[in-house]
Backbone as JSON, one array per atom type, in Angstrom:
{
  "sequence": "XXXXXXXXXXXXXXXXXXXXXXXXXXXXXXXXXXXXXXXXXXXXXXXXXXXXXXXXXXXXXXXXXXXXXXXXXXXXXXXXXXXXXXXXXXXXXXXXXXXXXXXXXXXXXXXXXXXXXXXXXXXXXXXXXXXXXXXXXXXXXXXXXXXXXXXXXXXXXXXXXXXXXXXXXXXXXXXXXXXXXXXXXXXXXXXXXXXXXXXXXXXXXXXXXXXXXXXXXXXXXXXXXXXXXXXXXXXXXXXXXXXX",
  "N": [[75.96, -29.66, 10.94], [78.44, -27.57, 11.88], [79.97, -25.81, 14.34], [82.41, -24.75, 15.01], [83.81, -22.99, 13.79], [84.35, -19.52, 11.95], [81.88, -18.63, 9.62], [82.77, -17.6, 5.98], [81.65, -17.55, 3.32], [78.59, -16.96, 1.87], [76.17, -18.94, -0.08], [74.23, -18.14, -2.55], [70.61, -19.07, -3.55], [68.77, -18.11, -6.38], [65.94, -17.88, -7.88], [63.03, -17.2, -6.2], [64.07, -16.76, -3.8], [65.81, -14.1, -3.67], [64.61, -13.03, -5.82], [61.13, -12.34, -6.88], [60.36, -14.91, -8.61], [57.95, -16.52, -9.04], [55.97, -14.88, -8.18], [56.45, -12.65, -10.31], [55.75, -14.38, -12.69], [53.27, -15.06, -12.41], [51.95, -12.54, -12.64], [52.63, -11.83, -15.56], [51.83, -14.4, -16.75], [49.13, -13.45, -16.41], [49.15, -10.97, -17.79], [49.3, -12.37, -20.7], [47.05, -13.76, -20.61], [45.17, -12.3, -20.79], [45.86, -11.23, -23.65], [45.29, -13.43, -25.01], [42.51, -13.52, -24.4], [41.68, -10.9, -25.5], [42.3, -11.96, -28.29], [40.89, -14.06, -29.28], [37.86, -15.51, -29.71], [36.99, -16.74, -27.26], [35.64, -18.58, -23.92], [36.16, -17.85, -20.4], [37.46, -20.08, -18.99], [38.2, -21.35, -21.03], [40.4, -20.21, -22.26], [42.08, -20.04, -19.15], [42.12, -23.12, -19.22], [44.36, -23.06, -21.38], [46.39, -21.58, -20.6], [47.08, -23.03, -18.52], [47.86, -25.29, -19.45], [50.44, -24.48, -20.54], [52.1, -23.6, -18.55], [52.33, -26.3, -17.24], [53.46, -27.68, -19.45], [56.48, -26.22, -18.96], [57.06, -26.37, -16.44], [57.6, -28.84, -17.15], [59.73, -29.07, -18.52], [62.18, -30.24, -20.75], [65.28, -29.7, -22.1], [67.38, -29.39, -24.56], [70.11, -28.04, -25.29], [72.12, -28.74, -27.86], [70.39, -29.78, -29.55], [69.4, -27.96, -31.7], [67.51, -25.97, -31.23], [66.32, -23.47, -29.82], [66.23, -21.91, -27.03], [63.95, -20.11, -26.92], [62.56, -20.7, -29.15], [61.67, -23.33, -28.4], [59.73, -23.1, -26.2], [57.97, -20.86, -27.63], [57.2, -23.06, -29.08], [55.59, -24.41, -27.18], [53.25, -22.73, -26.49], [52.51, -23.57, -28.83], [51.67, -25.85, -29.11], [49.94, -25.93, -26.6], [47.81, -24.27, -27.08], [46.49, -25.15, -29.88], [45.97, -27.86, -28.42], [43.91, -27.48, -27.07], [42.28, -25.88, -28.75], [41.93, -26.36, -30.69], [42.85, -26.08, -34.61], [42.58, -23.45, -34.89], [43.5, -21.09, -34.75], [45.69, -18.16, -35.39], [48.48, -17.94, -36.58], [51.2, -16.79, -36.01], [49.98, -16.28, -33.26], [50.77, -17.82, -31.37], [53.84, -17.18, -31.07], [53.58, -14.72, -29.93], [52.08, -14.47, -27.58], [54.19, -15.76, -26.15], [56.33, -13.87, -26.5], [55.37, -11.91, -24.99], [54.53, -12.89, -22.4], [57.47, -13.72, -21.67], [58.51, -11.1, -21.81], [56.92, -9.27, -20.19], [57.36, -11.2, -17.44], [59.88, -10.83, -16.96], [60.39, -8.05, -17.05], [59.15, -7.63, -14.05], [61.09, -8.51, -12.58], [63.1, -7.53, -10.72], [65.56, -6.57, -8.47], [64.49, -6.26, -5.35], [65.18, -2.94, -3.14], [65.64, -3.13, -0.64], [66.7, -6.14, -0.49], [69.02, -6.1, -2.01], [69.91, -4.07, -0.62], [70.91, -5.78, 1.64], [72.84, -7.41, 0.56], [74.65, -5.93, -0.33], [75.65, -4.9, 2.21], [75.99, -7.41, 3.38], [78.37, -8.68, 1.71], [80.26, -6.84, 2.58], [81.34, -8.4, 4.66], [81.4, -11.35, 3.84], [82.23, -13.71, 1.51], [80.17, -13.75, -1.52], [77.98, -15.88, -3.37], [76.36, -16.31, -6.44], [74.41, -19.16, -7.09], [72.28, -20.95, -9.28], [69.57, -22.57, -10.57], [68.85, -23.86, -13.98], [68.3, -22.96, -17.53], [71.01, -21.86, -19.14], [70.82, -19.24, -21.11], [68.52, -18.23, -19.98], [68.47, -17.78, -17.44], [70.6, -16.5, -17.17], [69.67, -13.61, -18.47], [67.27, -13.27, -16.42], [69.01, -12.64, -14.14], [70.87, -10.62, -15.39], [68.37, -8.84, -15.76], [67.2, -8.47, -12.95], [69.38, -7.34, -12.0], [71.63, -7.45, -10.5], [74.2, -8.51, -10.77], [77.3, -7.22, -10.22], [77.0, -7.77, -6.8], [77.98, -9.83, -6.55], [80.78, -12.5, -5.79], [81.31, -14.36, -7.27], [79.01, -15.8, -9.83], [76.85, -18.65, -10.88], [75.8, -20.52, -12.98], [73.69, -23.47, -13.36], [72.7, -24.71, -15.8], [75.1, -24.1, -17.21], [76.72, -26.23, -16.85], [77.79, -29.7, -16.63], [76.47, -30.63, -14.57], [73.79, -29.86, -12.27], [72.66, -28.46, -9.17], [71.18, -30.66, -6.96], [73.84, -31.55, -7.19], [76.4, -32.57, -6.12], [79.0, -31.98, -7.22], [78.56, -29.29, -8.28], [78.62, -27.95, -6.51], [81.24, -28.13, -5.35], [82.27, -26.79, -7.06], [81.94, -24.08, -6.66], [82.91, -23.48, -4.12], [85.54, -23.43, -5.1], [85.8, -21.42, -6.52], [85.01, -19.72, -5.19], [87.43, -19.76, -3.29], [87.28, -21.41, -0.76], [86.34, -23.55, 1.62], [83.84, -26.2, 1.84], [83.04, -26.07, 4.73], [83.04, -23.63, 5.67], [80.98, -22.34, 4.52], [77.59, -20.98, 4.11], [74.49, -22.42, 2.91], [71.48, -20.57, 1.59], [68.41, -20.77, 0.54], [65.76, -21.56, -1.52], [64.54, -24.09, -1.99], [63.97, -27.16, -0.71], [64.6, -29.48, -2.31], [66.91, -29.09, -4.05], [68.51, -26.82, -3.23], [68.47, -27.14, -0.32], [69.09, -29.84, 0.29], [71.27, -29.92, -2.02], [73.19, -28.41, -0.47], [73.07, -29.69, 1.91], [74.72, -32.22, 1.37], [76.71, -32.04, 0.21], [78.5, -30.73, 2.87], [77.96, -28.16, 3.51], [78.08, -25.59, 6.27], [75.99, -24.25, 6.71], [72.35, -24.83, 6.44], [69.98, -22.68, 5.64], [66.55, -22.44, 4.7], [64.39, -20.99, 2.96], [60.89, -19.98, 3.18], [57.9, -18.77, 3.08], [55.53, -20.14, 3.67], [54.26, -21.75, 6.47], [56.47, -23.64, 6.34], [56.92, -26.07, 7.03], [58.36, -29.02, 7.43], [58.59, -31.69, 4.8], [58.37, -35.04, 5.84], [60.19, -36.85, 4.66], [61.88, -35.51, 3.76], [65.03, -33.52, 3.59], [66.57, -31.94, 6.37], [66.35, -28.43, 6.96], [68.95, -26.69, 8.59], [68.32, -24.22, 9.71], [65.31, -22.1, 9.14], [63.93, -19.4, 7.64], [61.15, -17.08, 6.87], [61.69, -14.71, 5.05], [64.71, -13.74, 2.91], [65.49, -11.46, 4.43], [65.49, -11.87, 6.53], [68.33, -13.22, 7.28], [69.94, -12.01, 8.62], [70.12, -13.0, 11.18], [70.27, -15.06, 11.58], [73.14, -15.3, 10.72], [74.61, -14.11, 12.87], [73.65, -16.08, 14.97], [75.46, -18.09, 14.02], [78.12, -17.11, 14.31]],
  "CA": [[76.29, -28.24, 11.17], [79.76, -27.21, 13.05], [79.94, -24.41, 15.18], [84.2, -24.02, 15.6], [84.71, -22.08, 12.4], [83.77, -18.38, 11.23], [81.24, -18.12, 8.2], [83.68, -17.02, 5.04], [81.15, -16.89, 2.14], [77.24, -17.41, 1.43], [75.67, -19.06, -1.45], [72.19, -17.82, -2.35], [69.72, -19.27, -4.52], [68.2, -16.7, -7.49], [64.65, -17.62, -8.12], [62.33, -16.9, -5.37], [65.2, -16.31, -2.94], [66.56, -13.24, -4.05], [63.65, -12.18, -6.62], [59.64, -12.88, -6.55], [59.66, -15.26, -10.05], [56.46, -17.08, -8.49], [54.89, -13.87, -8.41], [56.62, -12.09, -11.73], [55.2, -15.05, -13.52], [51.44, -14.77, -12.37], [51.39, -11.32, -13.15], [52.73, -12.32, -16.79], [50.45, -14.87, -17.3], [47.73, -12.57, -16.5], [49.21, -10.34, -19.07], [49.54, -13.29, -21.33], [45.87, -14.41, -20.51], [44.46, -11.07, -21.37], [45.99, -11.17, -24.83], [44.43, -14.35, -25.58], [40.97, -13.18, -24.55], [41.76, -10.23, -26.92], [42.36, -12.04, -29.39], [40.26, -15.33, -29.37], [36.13, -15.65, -28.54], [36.58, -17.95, -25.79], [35.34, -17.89, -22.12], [37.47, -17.65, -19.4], [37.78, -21.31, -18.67], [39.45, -22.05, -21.89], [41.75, -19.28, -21.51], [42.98, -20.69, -18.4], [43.17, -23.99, -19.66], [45.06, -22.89, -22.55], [47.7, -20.73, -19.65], [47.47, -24.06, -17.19], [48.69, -26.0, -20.04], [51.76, -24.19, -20.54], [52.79, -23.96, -17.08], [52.51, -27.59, -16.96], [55.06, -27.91, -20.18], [57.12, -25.2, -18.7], [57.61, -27.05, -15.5], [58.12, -30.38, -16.99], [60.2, -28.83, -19.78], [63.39, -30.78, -21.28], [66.05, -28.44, -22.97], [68.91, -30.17, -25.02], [71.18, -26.77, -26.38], [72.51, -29.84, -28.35], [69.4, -30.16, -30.53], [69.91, -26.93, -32.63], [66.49, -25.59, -31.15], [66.82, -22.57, -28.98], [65.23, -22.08, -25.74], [62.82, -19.35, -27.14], [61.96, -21.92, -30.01], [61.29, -24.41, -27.27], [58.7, -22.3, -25.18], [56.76, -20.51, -28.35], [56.25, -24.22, -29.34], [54.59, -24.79, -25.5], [52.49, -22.09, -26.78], [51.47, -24.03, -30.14], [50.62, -26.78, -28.06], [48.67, -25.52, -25.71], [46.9, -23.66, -27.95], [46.45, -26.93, -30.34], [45.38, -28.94, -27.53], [42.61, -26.17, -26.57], [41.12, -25.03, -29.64], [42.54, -27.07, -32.76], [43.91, -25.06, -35.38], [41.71, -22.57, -35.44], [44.39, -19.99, -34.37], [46.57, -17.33, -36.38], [50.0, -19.18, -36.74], [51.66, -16.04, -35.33], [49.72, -15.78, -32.09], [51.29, -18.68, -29.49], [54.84, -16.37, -30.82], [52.67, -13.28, -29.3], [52.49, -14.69, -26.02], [55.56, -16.0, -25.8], [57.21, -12.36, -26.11], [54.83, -11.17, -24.07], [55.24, -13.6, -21.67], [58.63, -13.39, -21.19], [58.84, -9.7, -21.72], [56.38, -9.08, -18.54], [57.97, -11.65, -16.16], [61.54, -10.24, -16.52], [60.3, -7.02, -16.29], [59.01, -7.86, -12.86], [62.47, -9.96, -11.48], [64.03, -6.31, -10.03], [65.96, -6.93, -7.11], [64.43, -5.51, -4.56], [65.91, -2.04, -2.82], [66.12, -3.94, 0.72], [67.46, -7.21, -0.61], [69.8, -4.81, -2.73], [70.85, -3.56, 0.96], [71.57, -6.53, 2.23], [73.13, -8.36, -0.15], [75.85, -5.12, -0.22], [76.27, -4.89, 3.94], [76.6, -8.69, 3.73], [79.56, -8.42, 0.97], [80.97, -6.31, 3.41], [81.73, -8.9, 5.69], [81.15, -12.56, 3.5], [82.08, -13.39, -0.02], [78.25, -14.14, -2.04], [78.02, -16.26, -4.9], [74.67, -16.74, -6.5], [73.77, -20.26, -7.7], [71.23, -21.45, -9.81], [69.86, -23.83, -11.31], [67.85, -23.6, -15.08], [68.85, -23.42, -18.58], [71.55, -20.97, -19.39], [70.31, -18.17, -21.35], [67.34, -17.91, -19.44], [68.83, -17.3, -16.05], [71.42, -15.34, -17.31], [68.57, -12.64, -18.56], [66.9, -13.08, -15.02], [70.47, -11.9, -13.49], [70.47, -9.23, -16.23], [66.96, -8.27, -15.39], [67.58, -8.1, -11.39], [71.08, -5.94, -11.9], [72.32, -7.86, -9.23], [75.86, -9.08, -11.04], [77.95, -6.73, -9.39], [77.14, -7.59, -6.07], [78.45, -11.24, -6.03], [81.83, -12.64, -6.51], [81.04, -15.04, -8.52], [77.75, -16.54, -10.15], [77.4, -19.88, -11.05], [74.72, -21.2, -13.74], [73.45, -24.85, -13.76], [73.1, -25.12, -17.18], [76.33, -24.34, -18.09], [77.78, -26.97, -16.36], [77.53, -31.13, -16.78], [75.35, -30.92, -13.01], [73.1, -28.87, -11.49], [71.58, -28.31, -7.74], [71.82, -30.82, -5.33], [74.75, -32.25, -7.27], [77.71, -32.19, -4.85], [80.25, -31.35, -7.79], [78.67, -27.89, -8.72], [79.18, -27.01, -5.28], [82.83, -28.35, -5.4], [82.92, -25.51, -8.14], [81.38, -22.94, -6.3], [84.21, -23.59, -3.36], [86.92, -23.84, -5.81], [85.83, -20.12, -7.28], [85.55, -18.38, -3.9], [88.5, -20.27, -2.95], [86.7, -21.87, 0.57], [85.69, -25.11, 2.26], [82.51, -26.6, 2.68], [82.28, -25.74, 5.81], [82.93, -22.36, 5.63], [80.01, -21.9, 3.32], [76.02, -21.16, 4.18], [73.17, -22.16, 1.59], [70.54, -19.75, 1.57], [67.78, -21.13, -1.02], [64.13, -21.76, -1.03], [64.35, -25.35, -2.66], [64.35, -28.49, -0.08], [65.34, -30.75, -3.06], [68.2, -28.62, -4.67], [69.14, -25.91, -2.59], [68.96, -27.4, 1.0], [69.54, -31.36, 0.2], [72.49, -30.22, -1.95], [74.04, -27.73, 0.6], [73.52, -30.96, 3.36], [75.36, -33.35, 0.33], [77.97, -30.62, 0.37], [79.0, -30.75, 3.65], [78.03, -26.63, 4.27], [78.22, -25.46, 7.87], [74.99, -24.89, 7.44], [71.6, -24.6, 5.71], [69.21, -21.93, 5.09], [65.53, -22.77, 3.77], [63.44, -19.47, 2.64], [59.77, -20.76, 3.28], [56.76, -17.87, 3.35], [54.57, -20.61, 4.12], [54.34, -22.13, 7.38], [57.77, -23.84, 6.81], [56.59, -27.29, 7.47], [59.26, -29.9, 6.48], [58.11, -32.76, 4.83], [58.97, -36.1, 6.61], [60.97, -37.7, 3.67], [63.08, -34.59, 3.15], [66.18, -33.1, 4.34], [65.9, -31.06, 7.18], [67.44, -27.37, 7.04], [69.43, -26.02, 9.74], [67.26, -22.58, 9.85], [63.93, -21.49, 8.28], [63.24, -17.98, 7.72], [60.15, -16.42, 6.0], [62.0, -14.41, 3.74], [66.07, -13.67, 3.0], [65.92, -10.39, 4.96], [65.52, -12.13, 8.22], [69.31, -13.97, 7.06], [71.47, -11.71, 9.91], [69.52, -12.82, 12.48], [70.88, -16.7, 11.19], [74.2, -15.32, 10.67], [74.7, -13.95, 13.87], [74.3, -17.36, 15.92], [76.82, -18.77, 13.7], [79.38, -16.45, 14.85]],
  "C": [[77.41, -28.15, 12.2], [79.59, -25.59, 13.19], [81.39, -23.91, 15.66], [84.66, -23.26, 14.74], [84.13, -20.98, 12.2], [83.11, -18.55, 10.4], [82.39, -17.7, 7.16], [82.71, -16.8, 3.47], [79.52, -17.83, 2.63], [77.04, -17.8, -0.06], [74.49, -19.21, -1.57], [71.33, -18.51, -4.12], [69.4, -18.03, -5.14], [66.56, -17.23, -6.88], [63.61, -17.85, -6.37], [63.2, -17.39, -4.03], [65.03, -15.15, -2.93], [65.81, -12.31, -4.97], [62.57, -13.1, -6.66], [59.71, -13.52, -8.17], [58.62, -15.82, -9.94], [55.65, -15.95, -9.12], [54.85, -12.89, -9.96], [55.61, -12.83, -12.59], [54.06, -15.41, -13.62], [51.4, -13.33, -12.63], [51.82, -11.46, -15.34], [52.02, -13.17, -17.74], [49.45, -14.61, -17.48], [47.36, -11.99, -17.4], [48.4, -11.6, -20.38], [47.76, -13.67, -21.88], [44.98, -13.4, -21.29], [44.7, -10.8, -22.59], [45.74, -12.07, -25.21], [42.68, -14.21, -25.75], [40.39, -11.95, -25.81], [41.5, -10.76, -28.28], [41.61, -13.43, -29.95], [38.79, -15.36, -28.73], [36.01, -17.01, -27.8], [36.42, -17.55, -24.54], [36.63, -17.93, -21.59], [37.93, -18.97, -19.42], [38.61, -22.03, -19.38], [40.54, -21.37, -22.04], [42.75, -19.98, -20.71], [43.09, -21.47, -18.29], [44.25, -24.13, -20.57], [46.21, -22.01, -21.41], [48.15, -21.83, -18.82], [48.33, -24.9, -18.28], [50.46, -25.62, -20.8], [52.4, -23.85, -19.42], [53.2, -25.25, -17.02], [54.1, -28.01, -17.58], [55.9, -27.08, -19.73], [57.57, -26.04, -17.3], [58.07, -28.51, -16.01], [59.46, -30.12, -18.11], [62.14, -29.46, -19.79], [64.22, -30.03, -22.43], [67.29, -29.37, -23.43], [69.66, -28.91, -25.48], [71.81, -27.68, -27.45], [71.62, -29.92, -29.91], [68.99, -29.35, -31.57], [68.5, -25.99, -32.7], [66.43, -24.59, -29.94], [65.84, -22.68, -27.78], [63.81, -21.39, -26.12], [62.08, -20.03, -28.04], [61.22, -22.77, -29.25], [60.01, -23.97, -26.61], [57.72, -21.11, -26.51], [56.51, -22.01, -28.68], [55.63, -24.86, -28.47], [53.44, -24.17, -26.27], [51.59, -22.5, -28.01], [51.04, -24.93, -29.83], [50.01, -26.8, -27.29], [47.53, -25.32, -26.55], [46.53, -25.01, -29.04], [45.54, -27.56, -29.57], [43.88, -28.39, -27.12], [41.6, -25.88, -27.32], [41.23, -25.5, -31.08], [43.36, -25.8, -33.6], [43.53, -23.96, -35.68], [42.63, -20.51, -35.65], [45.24, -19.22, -34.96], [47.86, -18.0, -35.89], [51.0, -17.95, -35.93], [51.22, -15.85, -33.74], [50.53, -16.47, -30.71], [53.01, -17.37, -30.08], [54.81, -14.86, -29.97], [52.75, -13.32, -27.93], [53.5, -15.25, -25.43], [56.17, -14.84, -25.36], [56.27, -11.53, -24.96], [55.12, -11.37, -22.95], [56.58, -13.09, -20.65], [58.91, -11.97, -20.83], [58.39, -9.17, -20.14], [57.07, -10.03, -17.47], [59.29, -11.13, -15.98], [61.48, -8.64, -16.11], [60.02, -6.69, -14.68], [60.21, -8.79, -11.83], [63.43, -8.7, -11.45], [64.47, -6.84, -8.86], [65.46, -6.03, -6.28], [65.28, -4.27, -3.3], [66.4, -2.97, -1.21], [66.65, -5.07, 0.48], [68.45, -6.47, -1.26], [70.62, -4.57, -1.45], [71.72, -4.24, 1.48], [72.28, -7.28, 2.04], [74.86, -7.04, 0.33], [76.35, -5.23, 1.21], [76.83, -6.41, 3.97], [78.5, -9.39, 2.51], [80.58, -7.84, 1.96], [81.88, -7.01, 4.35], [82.62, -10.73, 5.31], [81.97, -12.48, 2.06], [80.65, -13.95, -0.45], [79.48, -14.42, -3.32], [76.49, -16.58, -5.14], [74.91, -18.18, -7.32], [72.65, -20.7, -7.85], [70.92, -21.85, -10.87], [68.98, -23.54, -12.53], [69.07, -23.6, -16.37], [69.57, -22.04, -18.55], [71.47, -19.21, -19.34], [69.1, -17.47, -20.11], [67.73, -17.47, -17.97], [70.1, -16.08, -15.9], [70.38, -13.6, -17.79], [68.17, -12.98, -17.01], [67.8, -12.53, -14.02], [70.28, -10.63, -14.11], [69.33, -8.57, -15.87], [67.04, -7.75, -13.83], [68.87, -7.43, -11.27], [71.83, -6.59, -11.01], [74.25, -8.52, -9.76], [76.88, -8.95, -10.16], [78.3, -6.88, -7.59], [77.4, -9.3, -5.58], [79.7, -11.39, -6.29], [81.9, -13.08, -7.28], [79.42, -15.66, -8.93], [78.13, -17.81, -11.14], [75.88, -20.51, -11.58], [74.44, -22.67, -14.17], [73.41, -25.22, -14.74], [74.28, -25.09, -17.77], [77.43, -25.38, -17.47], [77.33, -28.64, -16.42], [76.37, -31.48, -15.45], [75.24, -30.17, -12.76], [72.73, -29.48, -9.82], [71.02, -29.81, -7.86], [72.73, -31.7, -5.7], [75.87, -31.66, -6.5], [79.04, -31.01, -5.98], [79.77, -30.17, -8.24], [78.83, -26.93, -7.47], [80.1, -26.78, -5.06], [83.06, -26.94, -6.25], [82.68, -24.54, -7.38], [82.74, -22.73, -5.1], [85.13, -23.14, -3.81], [87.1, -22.06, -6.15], [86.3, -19.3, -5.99], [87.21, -18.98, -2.94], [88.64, -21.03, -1.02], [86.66, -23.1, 0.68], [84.66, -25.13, 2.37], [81.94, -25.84, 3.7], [82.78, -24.39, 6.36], [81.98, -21.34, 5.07], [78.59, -21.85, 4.36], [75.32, -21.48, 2.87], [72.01, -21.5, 1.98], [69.47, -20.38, 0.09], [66.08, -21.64, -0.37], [63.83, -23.06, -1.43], [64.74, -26.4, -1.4], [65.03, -29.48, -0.54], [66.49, -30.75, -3.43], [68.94, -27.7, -4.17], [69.32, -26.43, -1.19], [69.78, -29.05, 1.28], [71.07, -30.99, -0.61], [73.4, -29.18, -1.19], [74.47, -28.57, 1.78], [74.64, -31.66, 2.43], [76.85, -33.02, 1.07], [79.09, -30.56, 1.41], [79.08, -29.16, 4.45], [78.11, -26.55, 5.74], [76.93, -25.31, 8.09], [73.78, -24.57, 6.43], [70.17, -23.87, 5.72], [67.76, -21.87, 4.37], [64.75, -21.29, 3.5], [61.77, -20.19, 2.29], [59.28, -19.56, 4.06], [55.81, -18.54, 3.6], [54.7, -21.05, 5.84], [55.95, -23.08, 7.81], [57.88, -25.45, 7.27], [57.61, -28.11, 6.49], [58.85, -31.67, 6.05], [58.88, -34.04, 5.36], [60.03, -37.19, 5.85], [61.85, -36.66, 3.0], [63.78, -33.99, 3.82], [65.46, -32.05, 5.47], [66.94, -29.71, 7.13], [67.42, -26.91, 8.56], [68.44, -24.77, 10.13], [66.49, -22.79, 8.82], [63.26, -20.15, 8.4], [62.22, -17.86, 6.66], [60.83, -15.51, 4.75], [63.65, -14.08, 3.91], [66.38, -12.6, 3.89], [66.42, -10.74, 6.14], [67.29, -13.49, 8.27], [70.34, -13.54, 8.41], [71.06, -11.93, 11.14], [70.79, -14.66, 12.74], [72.48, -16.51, 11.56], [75.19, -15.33, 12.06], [74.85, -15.21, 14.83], [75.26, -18.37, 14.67], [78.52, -18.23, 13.66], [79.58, -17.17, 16.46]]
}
């Protein structure tokens, strides 16, 4: 971290930065869960192994755009495997497509930018240039932008999928520089990720780094360490401020 230069732009993580998808996506699943109990006589327990097992594929999930199988293809067939794995075939061939749309439909409805991050994102334009970066498959983060309205209030945005490297590769940061037309170390990372948002903001060479941690904030002993740790993005001008 250097302290002889002004700030000239921020770059903020999206997902649980900037909008609650943690939390969108337990209230979705809930949905989700509740239209399985609808529609299937099982207890609860298989329910929510039949919801745990698509989280699982959903976090481990491998996307080729290459393979002529769309993302939404990709994630109703989580849903035929879960379901599969849970209950055999006993299931209407239409239903894992049921919770898919549902799914999705309820978590994006819940990824609004909030009116106070909304605030601050504009006062801090005022002063910074913002770019949002983040990391996921294309489409899918581009709807989550779409869904949070927030476009307008960056200069540029910058989607990991559409590019050969994502988060904490050095060269999508090089891009992110290149757009707002900055240095390294003119830059902050703001991001809630230790692995991809704060390890590649250190890679990077930023001035400085930003962790967003509502838990206690504890850094594990085999991972980067961020410059600052706030509880949530609001508390960012407090950061900014001692780097003036």
């Amino acid at each position: 971290m250097m302290d002889n230069k002004p700030v000239k732009a921020i770059l903020f993580d999206l997902d649980n930065t900037l909008i609650e998808t943690s939390r969108a996506g337990e209230v979705a699943m809930q949905k989700t869960a509740e239209l399985l109990k609808s529609s299937l006589s099982l207890d609860d327990d298989i329910i929510r192994s039949i919801c745990d097992k698509f989280k699982r594929k959903l976090l481990h999930e491998s996307f080729d755009p290459t393979a002529g199988r769309s993302i939404d293809e990709l994630r109703v067939g989580h849903w035929e495997e879960s379901l599969q794995e849970a209950v055999g075939g006993a299931c209407s061939p239409t239903l894992a497509a049921q919770c898919y749309s549902l799914w999705k439909r309820s978590r994006l409805e819940r990824l609004s930018l909030a009116p106070e991050v909304r605030s601050l994102l504009e006062l801090l334009r005022s002063t910074y240039k913002l770019l949002l970066l983040t990391n996921g498959e294309a489409a899918t983060q581009r709807q989550k932008v779409e869904a949070a309205g927030c476009e307008e209030l960056f200069d540029a945005i910058v989607i990991g999928g559409e590019h050969a490297e994502q988060k904490p590769s050095v060269s999508i940061f090089m891009w992110c520089f290149h757009l707002l037309q900055v240095q390294a170390e003119d830059c902050v990372m703001v991001g809630d990720s230790l692995d991809t948002d704060i390890q590649g903001g250190f890679d990077a060479g930023v001035r400085a780094t930003v962790w967003i941690s509502s838990a206690a904030g504890v850094v594990p002993h085999d991972s980067v360490k961020p410059d600052y740790t706030i509880p949530t993005v609001l508390d960012l001008p407090q950061v900014l401020a001692q780097l003036k």
